[in-house]
C-alpha positions as CSV (number, residue, x, y, z in Angstrom):
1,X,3.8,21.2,12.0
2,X,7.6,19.3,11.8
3,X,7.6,16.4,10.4
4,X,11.1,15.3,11.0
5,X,11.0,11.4,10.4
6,X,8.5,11.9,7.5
7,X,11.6,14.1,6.2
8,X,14.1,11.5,7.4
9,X,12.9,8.8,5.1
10,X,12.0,10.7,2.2
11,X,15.8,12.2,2.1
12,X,16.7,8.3,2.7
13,X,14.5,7.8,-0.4
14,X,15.5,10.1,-2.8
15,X,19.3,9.3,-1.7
16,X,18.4,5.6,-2.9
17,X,16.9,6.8,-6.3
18,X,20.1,8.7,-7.3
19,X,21.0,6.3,-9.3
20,X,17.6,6.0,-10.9
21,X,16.3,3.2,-9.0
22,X,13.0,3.3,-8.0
23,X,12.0,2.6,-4.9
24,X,9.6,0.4,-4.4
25,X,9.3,-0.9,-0.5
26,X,11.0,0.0,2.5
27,X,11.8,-1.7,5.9
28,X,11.6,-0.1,8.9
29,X,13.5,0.3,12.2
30,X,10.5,-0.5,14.8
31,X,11.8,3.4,16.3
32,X,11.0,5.1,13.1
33,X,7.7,3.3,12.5
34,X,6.3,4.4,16.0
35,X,7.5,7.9,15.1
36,X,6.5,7.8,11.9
37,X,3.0,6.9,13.0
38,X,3.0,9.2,16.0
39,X,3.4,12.1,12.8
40,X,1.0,10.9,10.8
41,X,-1.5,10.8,13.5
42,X,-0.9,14.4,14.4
43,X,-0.5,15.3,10.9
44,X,-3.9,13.8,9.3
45,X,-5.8,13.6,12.7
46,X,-6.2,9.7,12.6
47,X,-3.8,6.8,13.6
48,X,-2.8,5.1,10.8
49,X,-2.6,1.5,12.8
50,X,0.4,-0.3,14.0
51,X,1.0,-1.7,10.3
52,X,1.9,1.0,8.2
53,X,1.3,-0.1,4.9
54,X,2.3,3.3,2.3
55,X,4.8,5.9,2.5
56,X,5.0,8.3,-0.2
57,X,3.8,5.7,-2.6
58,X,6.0,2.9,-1.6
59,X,5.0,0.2,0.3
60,X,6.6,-0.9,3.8
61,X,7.8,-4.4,4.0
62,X,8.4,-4.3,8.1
63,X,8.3,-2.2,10.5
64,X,11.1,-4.2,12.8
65,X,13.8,-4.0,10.7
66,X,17.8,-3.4,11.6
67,X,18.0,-0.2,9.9
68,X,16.4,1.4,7.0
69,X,16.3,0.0,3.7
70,X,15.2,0.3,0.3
71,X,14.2,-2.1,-2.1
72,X,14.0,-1.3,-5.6
């Protein structure tokens, strides 16, 4: 299985942590948090609900956001 937006914000990720920052939340474009949730769902076999709340150990602030962000 591709799982092309799980990718997408796990190269956003380690692209914020390059400094050594740790990421610690991230805000999502509404876009990437339905695709992200369509993945999961085919991925694990269960929706994970409209409110994400983890991704790769971070948690996720909003899922309506502008663009994607990280907060450290």
């Amino acid at each position: 299985m591709d799982t092309v937006y799980l990718k997408q914000v796990l190269e956003n990720k380690q692209l914020f942590e390059a400094d050594g920052r740790q990421a610690l939340g991230v805000h999502l474009p509404a876009e990437l948090a339905k695709a992200l949730r369509w993945e999961l769902h085919q991925y694990y076999g269960n929706d994970p609900g409209a409110d994400l709340t983890t991704l790769y150990g971070i948690e996720v602030l909003s899922v309506d956001a502008p663009e994607i962000r990280f907060e450290a």
